[in-house]
DRENMI-21505 format. One line per 4 residues: for each residue z, x, y of N, C-alpha, C. Coordinates in steps of 0.05 Angstrom, whole numbers. Atoms other than C-alpha are relative to their C-alpha. Last residue first. Layout:
! DRENMI-21505
Z/X/Y/Z/X/Y/Z/X/Y ~ ... $
! end
This chain:
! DRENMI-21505
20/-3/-20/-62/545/-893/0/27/21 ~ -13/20/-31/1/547/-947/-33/9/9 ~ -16/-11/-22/-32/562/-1017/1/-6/27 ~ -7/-28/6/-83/541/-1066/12/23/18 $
-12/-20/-10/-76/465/-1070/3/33/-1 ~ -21/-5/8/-136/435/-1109/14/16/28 ~ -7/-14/27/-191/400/-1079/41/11/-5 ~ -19/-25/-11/-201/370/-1007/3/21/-27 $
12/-12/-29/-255/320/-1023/6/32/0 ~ 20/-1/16/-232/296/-1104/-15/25/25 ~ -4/-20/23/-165/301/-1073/-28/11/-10 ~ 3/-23/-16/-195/252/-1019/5/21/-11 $
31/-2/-4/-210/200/-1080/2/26/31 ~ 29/-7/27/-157/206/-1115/-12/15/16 ~ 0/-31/-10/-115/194/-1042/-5/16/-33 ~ 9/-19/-12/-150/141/-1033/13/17/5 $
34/-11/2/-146/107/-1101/-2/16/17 ~ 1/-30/5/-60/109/-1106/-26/7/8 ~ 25/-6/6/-50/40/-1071/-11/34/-4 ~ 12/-26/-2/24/15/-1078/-41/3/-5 $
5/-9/-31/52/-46/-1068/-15/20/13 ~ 7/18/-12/38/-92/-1134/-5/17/29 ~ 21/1/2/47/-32/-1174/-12/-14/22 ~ 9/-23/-12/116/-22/-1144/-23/-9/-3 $
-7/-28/24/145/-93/-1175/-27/24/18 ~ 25/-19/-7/147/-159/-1132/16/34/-12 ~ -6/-19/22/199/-205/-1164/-30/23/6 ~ 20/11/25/222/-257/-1114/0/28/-17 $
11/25/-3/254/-235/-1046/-23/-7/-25 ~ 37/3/4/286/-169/-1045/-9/-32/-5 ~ 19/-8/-21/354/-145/-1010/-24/-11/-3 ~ 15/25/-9/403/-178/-1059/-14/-5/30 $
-15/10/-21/435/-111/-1066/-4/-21/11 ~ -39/4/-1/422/-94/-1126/16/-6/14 ~ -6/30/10/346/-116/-1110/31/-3/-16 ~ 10/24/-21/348/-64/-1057/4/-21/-11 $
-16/-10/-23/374/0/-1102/-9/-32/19 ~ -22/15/23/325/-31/-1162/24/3/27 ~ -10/31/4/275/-24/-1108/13/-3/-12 ~ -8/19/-26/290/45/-1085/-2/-26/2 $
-20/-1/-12/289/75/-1154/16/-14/24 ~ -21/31/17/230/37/-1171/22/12/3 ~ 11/21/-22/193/81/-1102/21/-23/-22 ~ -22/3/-20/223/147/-1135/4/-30/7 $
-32/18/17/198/126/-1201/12/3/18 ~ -13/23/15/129/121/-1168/19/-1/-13 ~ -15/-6/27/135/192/-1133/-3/-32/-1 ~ -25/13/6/70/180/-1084/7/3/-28 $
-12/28/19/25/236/-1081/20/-15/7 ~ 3/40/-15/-1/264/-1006/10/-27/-24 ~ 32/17/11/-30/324/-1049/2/-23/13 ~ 23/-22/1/18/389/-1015/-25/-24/-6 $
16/-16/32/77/344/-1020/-23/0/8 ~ 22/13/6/121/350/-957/-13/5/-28 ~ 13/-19/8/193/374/-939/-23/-23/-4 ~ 14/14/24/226/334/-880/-22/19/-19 $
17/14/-13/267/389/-828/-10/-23/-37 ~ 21/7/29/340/407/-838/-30/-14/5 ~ -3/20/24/350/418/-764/-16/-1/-30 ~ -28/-9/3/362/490/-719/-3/-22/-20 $
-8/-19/10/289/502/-704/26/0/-17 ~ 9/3/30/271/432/-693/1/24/-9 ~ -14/26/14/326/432/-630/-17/4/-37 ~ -32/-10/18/308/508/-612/8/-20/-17 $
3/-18/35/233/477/-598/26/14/-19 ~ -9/-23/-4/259/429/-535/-4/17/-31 ~ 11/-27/-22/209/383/-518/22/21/-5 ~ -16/-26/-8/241/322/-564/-21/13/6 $
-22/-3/-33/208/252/-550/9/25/-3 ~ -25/4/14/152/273/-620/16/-5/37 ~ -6/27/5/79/288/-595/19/-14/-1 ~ 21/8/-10/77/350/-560/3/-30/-3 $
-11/-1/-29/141/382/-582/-17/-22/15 ~ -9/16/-4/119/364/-658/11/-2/33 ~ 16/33/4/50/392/-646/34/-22/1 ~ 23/5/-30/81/465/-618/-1/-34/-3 $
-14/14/-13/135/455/-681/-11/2/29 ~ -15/27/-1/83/456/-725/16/-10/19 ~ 20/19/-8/40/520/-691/15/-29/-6 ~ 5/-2/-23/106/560/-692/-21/-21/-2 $
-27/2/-18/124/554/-759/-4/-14/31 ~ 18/32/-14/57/551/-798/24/2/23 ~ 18/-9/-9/89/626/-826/-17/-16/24 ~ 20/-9/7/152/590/-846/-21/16/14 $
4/-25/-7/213/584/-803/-20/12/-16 ~ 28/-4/-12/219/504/-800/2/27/12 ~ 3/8/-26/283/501/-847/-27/3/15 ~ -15/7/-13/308/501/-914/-11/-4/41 $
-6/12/0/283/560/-935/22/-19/9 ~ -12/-40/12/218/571/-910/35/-17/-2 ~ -23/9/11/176/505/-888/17/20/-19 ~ -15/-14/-17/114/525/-843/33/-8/-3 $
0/-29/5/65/533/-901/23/4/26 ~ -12/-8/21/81/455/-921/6/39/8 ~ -18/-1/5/53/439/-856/24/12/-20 ~ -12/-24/-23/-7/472/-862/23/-12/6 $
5/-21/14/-12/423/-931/8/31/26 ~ -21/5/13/4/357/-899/12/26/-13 ~ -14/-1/-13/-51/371/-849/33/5/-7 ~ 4/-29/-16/-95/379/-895/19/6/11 $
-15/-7/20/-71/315/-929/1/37/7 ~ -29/-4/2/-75/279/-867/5/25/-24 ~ -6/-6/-23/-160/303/-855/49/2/2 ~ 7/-38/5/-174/292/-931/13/13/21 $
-16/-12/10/-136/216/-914/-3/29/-7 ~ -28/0/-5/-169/197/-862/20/9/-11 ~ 4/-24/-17/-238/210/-891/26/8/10 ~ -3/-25/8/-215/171/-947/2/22/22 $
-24/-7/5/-198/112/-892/1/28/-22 ~ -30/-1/-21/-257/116/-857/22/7/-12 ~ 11/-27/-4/-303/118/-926/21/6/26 ~ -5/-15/22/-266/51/-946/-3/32/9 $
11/-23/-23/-275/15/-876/12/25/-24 ~ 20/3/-13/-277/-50/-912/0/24/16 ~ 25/23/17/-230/-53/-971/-26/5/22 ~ -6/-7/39/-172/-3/-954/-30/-6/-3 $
6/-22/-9/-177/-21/-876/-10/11/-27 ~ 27/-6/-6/-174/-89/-893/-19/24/18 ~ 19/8/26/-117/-81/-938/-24/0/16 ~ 8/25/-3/-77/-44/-879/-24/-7/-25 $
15/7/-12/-56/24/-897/-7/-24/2 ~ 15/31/10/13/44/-905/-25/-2/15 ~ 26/5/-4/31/120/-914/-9/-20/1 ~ 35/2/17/102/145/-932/-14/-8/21 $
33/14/-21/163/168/-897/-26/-6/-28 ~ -18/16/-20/241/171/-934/-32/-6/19 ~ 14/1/-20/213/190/-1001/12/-12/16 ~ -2/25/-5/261/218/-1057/-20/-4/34 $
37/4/-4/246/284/-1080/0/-31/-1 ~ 29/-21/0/322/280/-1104/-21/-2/1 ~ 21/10/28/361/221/-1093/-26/19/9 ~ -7/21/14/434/245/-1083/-31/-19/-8 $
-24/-13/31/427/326/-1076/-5/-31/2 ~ 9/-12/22/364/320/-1027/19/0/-35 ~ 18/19/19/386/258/-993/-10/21/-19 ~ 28/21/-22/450/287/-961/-23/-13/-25 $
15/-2/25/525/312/-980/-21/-15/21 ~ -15/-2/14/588/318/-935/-23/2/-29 ~ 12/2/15/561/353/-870/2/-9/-30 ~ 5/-22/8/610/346/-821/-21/-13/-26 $
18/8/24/617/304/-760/3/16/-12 ~ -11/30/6/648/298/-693/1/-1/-28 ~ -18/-6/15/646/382/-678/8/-26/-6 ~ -21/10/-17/589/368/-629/26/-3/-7 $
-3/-27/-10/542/419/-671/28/-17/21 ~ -11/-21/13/553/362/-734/8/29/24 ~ -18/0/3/533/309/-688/18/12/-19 ~ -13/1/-32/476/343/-663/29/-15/-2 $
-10/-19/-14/457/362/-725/5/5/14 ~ -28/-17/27/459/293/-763/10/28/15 ~ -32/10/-5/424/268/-698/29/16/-23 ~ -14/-25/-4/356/313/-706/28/-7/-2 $
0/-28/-13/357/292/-768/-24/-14/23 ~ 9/-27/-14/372/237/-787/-4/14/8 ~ 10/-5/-29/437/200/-806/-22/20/-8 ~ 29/-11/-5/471/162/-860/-21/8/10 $
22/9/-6/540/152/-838/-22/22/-19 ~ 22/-12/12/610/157/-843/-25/-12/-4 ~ -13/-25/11/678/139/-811/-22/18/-13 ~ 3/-4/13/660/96/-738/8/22/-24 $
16/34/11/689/65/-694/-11/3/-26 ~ -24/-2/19/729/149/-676/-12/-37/-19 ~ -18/13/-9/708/151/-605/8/-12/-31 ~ -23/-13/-17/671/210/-623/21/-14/5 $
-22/-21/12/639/180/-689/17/17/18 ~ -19/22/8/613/125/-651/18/16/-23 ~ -29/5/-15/588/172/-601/16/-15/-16 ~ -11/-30/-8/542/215/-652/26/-11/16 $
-19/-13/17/521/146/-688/17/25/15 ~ -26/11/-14/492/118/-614/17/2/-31 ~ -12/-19/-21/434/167/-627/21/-13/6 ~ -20/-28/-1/425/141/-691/3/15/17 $
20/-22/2/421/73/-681/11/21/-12 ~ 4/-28/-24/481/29/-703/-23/16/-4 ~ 17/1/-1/484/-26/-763/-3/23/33 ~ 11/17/-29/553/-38/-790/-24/21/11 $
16/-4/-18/581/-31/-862/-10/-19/22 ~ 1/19/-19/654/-39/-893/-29/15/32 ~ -3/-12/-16/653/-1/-960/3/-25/30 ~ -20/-21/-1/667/-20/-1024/3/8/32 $
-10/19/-2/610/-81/-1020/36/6/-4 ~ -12/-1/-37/573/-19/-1011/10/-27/-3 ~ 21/15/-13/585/-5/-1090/2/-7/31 ~ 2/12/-19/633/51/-1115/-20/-21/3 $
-9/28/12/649/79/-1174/0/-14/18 ~ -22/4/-6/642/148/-1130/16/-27/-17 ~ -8/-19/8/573/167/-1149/34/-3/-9 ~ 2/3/29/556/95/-1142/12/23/-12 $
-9/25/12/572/101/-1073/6/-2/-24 ~ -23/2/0/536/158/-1059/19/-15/-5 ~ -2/-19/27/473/131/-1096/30/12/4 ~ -9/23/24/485/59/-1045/11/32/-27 $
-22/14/-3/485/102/-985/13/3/-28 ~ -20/-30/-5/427/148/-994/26/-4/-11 ~ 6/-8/32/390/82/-1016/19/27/-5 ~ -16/17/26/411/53/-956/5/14/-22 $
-37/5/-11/393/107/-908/14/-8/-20 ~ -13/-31/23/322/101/-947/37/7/6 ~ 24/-26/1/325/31/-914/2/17/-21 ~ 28/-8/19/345/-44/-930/-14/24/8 $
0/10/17/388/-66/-867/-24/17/-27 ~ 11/20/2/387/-11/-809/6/-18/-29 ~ 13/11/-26/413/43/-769/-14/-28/-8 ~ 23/-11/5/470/56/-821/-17/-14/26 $
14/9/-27/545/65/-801/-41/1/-11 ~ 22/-17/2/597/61/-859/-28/-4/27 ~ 29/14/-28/662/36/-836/-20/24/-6 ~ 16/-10/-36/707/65/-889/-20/-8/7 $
-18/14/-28/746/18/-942/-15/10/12 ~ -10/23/14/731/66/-1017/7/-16/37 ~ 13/15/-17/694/126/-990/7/-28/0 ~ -16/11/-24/751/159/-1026/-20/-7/22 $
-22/21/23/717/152/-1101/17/-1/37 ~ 3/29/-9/663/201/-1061/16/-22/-12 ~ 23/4/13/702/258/-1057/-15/-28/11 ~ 3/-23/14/752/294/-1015/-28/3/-20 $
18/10/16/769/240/-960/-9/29/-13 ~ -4/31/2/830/231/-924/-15/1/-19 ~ 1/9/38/836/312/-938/4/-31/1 ~ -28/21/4/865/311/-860/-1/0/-31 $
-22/-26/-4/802/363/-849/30/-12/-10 ~ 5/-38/9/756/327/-872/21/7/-5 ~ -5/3/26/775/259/-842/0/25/-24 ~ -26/7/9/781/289/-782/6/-14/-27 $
-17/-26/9/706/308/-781/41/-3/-12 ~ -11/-11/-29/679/242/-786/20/26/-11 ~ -32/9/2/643/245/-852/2/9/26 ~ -20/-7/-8/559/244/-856/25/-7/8 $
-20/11/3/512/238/-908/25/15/15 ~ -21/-15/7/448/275/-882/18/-19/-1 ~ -26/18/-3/386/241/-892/24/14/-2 ~ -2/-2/-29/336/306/-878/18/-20/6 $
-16/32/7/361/332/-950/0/-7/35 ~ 11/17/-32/310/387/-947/6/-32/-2 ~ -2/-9/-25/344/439/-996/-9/-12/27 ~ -20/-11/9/310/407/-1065/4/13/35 $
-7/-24/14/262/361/-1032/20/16/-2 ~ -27/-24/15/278/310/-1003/-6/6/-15 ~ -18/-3/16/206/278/-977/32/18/-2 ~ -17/-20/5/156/267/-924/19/-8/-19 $
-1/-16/-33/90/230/-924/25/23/2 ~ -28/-7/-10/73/198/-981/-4/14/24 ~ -3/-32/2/8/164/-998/32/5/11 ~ 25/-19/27/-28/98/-1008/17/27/-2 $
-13/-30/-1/27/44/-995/-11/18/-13 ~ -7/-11/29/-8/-25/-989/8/29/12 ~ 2/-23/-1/-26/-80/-938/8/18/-17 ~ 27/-12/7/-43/-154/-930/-2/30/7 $
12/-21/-16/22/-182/-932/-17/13/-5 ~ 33/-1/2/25/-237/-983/-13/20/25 ~ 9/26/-5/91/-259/-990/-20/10/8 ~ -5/24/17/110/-199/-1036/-5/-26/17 $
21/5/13/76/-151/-992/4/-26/-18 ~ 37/10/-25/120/-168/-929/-20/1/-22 ~ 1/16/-20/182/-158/-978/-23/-24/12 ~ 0/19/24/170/-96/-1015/-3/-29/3 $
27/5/5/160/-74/-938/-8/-15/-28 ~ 18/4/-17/222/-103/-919/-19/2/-2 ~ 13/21/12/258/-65/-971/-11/-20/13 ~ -12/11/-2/241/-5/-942/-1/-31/-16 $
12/30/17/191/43/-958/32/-9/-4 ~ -12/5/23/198/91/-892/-10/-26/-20 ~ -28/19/-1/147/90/-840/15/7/-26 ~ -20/-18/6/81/115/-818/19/-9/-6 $
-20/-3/-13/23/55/-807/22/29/-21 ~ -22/-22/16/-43/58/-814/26/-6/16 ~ 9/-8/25/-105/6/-792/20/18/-29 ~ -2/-29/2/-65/-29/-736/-13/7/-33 $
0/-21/-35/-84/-93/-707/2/26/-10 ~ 27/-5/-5/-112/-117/-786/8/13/34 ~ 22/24/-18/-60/-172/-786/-28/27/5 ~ 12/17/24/-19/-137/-848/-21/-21/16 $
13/-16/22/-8/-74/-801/-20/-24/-13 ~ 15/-6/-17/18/-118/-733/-25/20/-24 ~ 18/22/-9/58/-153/-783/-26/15/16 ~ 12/20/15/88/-92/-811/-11/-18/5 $
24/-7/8/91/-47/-759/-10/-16/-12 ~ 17/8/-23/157/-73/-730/-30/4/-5 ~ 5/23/-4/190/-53/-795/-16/-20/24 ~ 26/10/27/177/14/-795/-5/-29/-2 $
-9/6/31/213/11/-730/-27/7/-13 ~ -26/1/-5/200/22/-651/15/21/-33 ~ -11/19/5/129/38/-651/27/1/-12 ~ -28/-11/11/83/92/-619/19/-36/-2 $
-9/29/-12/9/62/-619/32/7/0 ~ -34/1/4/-20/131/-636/-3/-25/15 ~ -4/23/-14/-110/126/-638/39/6/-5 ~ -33/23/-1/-139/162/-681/20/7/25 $
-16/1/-28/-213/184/-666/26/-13/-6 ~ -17/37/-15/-245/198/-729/8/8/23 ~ 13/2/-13/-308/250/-752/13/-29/10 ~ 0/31/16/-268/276/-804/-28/-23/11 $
34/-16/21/-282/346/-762/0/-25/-9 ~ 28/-1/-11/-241/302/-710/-20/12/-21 ~ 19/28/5/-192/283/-759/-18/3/18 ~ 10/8/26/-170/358/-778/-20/-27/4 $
28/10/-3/-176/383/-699/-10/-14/-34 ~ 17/-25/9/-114/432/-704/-27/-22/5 ~ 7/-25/-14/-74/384/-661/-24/27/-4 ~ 6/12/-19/-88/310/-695/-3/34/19 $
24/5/6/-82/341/-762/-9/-1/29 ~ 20/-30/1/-21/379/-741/-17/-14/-3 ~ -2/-17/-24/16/313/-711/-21/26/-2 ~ 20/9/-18/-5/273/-766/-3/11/23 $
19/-6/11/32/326/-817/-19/-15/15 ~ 13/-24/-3/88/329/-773/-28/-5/-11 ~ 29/-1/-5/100/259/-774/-14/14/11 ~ 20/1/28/172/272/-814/-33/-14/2 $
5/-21/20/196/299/-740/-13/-4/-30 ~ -24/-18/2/192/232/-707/-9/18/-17 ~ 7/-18/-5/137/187/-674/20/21/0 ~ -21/-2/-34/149/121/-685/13/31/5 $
-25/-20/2/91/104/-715/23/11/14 ~ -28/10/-22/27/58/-709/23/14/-14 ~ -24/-14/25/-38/94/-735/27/-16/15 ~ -34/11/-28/-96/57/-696/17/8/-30 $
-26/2/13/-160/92/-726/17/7/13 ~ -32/0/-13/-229/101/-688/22/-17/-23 ~ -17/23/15/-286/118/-725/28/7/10 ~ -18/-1/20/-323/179/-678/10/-31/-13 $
-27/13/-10/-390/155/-652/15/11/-13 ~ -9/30/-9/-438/192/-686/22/1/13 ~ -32/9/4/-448/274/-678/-6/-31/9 ~ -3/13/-37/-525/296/-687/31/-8/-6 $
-21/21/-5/-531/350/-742/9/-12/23 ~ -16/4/-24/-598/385/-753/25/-14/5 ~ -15/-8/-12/-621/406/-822/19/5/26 ~ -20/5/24/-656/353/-844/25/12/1 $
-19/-17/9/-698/357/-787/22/-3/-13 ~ 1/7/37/-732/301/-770/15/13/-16 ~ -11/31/5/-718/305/-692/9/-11/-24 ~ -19/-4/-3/-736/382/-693/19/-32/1 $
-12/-9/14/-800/363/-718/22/5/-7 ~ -2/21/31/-815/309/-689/6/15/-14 ~ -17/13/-7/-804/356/-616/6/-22/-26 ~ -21/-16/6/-847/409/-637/32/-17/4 $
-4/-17/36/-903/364/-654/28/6/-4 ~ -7/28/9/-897/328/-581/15/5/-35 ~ -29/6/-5/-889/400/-552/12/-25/-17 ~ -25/-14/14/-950/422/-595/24/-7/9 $
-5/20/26/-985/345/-561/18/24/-22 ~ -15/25/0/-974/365/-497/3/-7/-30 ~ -34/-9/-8/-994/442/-501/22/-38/-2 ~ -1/-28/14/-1069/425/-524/38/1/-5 $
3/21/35/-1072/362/-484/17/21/-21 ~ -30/25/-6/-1050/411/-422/4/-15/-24 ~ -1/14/-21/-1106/468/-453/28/-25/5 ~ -6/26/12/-1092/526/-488/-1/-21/23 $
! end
């Protein structure tokens, strides 16, 4: 064969393999800014991100760790961040009702029956003294929540109500939750709405006891969901499904490491690898020992949970005009990744 000969089969062999239908070149990944503040109920971003779900996706996300749910919001409805993690507070009802440019496609963690990760908690001495037996004697006590308008609240308000109560019964004040554990040592405070890990750290510190949580008062109630920015929604459509096949995956090998009541499933070990990694705690006994957040398997949002939590907000002259769920919520992409991922047919 001569040089020509050989130049021009390489040339051949080289259009061929170029054209090839069957070859796969890797694009750029699609980068996605998630902003979150990086706690145990963002397991399911944590596994995606570890096992490799949004790379097959073919994304690059991006963590922006952020204080609040609420801190997200502007930085969401301006297009800086594509996703944000967070409770649905009334704040976000809120931000959409004056025209925030963002929506609530998916859930994230839940109370489920046995995974009440809001724990309602009594200073121990009250307990024990029988000051307080039910809820009808929450009547006067300094309630401690970390914020105005959260799930906390809603925890609050159902206890409360249980009791013939309203929080205008109680006398609340605004504390983290790691500065709940001392304010129940030095006694400032009488009961709180706390997560986990705190609820169990001030339960193992003998300040606190467990008196009821979010699973028994608003069942399969959401404390994290899914917001994506409207012009993430609208203009980087295929991004954001992709994003979501990749979370819901993720949502799903979580689910297999949830036994009951606690993170001792089969997934066990690999979840609480990802939350060590990402999450401030490093010590794996800690998410061993706490109620953890249960997940739903499709990424649905409960819409009567979500009018539960606004009527809860606008009873409390938390909401600003008359914005109604529909308005906030965006069910299409996680249709449309369902359509991807298919049916649930057991843990991962």
């Amino acid at each position: 064969m001569s040089v020509l000969t050989r130049r021009d089969a390489t040339l051949a062999l080289l259009a061929t393999t170029l054209l090839s239908p069957t070859r796969v070149f890797s694009a750029t990944p699609a980068v996605v800014r998630i902003g979150t503040t990086l706690s145990e109920g963002d397991a399911p971003v944590c596994i995606a991100l570890t096992k490799g779900y949004f790379a097959e996706q073919g994304l690059d996300v991006q963590i922006v760790q952020i204080q609040t749910a609420a801190m997200m919001m502007a930085p969401l409805g301006s297009g800086q961040l594509d996703v944000a993690a967070g409770a649905p507070t009334a704040g976000l009802f809120n931000a959409v009702g004056r025209g925030i440019d963002m929506k609530c496609v998916a859930s994230e963690s839940i109370s489920a029956p046995g995974y009440g990760v809001i724990a309602l908690l009594v200073r121990k001495d009250l307990i024990t003294s029988g000051r307080v037996k039910s809820f009808k004697d929450f009547k006067g006590l300094t309630f401690a929540e970390v914020g105005q308008g959260t799930a906390a609240f809603v925890t609050m308000s159902e206890a409360l109500r249980r009791g013939g109560l309203t929080y205008h019964d109680v006398h609340e004040v605004f504390i983290g939750f790691p500065e709940q554990i001392a304010a129940f040592t030095n006694g400032s405070i009488d009961a709180s709405c706390t997560i986990e890990p705190f609820a169990t750290k001030a339960i193992q510190a003998g300040v606190a006891v467990r008196f009821s949580a979010s699973d028994v008062l608003v069942p399969n109630g959401m404390n994290g969901c899914l917001f994506f920015s409207g012009n993430f929604i609208r203009n980087q459509r295929d991004t954001a499904v992709k994003f979501m096949v990749a979370y819901i995956k993720g949502s799903r090998f979580v689910a297999g490491a949830l036994k009951n009541g606690s993170l001792s499933g089969p997934n066990a070990g690999e979840v609480i690898d990802a939350l060590t990694k990402y999450t401030s705690i490093k010590d794996p006994a800690i998410f061993r020992a706490i109620v953890p957040c249960a997940v739903d398997v499709n990424g649905r949002l409960d819409l009567a949970n979500l009018r539960f939590d606004l009527a809860a907000f606008r009873g409390a002259n938390l909401i600003e005009g008359d914005t109604t769920v529909e308005q906030v919520v965006d069910t299409s992409i996680v249709d449309a990744a369902l359509k991807i991922v298919g049916p649930y047919r057991g843990h991962a």
